[in-house]
N, C-alpha and C positions, 0 to 999 in steps of 0.2 A: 504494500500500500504506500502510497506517496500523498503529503500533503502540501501542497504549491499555499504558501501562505502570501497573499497578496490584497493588492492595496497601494495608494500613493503615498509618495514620501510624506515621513513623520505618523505614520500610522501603530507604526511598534510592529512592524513584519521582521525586524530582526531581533527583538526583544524574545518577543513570541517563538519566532524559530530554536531560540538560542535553546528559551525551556523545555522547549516540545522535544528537543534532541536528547537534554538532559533527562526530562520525564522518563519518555517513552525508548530510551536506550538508540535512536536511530541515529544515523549520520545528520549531518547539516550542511546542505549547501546553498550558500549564500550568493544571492545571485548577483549583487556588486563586485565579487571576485572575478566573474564570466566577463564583465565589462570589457571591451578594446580599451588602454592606456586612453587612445584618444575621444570616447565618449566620456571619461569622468575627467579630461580636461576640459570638454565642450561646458561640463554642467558646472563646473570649479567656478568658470567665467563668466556664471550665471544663462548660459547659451541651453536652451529644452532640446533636448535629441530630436528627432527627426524618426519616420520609420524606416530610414534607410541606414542609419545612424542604428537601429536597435535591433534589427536584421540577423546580423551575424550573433550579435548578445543573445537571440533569442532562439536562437537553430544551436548555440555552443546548449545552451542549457538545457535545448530539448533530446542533445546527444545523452547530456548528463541522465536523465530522466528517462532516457531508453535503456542506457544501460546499467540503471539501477531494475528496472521493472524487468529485465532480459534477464539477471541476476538471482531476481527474487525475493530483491533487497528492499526493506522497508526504508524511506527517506522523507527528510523537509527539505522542500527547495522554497527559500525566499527569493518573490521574484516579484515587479509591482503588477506585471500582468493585466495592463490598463483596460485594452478594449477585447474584445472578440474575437477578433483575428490573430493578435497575441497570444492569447489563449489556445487558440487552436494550433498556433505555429509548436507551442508547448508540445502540446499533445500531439503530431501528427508532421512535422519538419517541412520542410519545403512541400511536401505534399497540401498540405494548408493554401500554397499558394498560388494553386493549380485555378485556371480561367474559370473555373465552375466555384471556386470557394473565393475569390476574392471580394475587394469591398463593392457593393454596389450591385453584386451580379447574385441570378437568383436561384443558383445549384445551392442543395442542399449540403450544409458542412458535415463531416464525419462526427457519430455519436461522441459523447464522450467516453472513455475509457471507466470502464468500472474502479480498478483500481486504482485511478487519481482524482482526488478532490481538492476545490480549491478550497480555502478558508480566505474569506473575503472581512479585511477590515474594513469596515465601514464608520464615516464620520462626517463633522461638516466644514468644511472650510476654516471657518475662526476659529475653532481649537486644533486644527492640524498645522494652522499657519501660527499660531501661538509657543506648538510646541514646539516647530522647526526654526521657529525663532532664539528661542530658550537653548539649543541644542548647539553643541561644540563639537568643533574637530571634524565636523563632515563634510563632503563633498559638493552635497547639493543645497543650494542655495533656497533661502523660501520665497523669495521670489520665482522659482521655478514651478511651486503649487500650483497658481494657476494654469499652468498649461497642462497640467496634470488629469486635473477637475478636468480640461477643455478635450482632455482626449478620454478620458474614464467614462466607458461603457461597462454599470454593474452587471456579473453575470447573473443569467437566467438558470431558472430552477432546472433544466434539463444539462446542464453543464458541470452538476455534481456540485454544489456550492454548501457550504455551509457558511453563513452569515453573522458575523460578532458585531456588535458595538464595542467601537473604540474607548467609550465611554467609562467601561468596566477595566478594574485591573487587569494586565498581563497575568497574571498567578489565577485571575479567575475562568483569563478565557483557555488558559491551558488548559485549566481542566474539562470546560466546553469540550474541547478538541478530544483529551484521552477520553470524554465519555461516548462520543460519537465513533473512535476507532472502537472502543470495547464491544458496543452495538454493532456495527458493522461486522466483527469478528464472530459477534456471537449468530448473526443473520445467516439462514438455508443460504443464502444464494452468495455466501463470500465464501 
């Protein structure tokens, strides 16, 4: 099982991650590290990525996330995972980007994978821009939020979502998270 914990900057997708690895004994892959050098100097500069810009970032992590689930291997991948088509590149690599799944166009995208769900943090603007205000030592700028919000498509219920409020502590929504694997584990169909 794999849980893609995602969300726009300043949400706690690597707070979250960090505990969910700790909880639940699984690796941690943080999807800042997948970055190209040159997309976390674009955002340094205060400059929003681009989807051509996020491309390679999002096909490196969807190798990662193949071959944890090739494996066997239980994982969290933090990743922000803004709109749909992200998502899908996630789950499905350049195949996602096939004439029939692209944006605008009205082939049907591939299910989503049973074994990976996303955890969607969710929040509102003035407390995400509050907190990334408040926050040290990082790359991305809070000025960058808005264009965040501007690309952020939440996923839909057939996308495997599970939904938090950011509002709640880290430590509370961990447990969110392990009670939904436990379920899922304990489910006929996993």
């Amino acid at each position: 099982m794999i849980y893609i914990v995602m969300g726009v900057s300043g949400c706690g997708k690597s707070s979250l991650g960090a505990l969910l690895s700790e909880k639940l004994g699984w690796p941690l892959h943080e999807g800042d590290t997948f970055h190209p050098h040159e997309n976390i100097e674009k955002m340094a500069r205060g400059e929003p990525l681009t989807d051509q810009d996020r491309l390679p970032w999002l096909l490196k992590l969807h190798e990662e996330i193949e071959r944890q689930r090739c494996s066997g291997t239980n994982a969290v991948v933090v990743c922000s995972a803004l709109n749909r088509l992200y998502r899908q590149i996630l789950l499905h690599g350049s195949k996602a980007l096939a004439p029939s799944y692209g944006p605008g166009q009205e082939g049907i995208l591939p299910p989503a994978s049973p074994d990976v769900f996303f955890v969607f943090l969710q929040g509102d603007y003035d407390l995400l821009h509050q907190r990334m205000v408040a926050r040290r030592g990082h790359y991305m700028k809070a000025e960058l939020l808005r264009s965040q919000f501007d690309v952020l498509e939440p996923p839909s219920d057939e996308e495997n979502v599970l939904r938090l409020d950011i509002r709640r502590g880290v430590p509370d929504l961990a447990v969110e998270v392990e009670k939904h694997a436990i379920n899922l584990k304990s489910s006929p169909t996993h």
